[in-house]
C-alpha positions, -999 to 999 in steps of 0.1 A, spaced: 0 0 0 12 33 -11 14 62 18 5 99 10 24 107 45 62 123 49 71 106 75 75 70 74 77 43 107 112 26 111 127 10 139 152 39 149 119 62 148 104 88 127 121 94 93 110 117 66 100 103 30 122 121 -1 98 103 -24 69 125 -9 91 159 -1 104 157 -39 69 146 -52 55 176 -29 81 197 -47 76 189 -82 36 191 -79 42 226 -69 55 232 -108 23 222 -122 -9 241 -114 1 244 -78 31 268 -62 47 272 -32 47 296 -4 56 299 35 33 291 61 49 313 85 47 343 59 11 336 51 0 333 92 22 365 98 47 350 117 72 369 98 64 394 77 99 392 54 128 363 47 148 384 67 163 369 100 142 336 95 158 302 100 154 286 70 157 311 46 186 291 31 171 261 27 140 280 9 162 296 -15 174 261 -26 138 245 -27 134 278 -51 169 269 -71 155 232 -74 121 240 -85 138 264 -114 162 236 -121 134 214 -123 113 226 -151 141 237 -172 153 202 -177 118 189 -180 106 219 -201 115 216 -241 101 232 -270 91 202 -294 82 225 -324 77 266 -331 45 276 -355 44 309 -374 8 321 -380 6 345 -409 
């Protein structure tokens, strides 16, 4: 049975899932995007100063990365 959860059981403990954090991160490239909770609840109101910032800037880099080498342009038309 397949698991829509990010954490996964195992006997040391908890462990999070890369299948569902990278599938959670390419989904956002389709008709979803992402954003920051603790933006959107007010938490912080700028990047600045937060924690993670870092690691956000590289989800950003990946999702970028991402659709350019899963993006190509099969054929150009020219309507006249």
């Amino acid at each position: 049975m397949i698991k829509n959860e990010i954490k996964m059981k195992s006997q040391e403990g908890e462990i999070f899932d890369k299948k569902q954090i990278a599938l959670a991160i390419r989904n956002s490239t389709f008709n979803d995007e992402l954003g920051c909770s603790l933006l959107d609840e007010g938490i912080f109101n700028k990047c600045d100063g937060c924690g993670i910032k870092d690691i956000c800037g590289e989800i950003d880099q990946m999702v970028d990365n991402y659709v350019d080498k899963t993006t190509k342009v099969v054929d150009n038309f020219t309507f006249e």
